[in-house]
Steps between C-alpha positions, in 0.01 A plus 500: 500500500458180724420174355402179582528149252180237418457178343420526151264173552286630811632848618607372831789674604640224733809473239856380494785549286819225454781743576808414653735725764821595634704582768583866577774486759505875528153535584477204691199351300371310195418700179292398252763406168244412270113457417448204263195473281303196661201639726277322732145570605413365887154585454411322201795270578618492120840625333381876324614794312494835750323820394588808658271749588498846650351556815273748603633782723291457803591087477856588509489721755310225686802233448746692788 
């Protein structure tokens, strides 16, 4: 089941997430080491709450 993440404020799904990373020196790349509450909206250019929601098989399939 794919899904995708909106605003809460205007459904744009233009979002961002404060997070922060790390190193993996094994695989030679940065990992994600944690997702932090505080969301941003960059279409309605305001701080927001993300909803997730599932999305339709054919949409999905669309995505690759």
């Amino acid at each position: 089941m794919a899904v995708d993440y909106i605003c809460d404020m205007c459904g744009g799904n233009t979002v961002t997430r404060d997070a922060w990373a790390e190193w993996d020196v094994a695989e030679q790349e940065w990992v994600l080491g944690a997702a932090y509450d505080y969301s941003f909206c960059h279409d309605c250019q305001e701080e927001t709450r993300l909803e997730e929601v599932v999305i339709a098989e054919s949409a999905a399939g669309d995505a690759d």
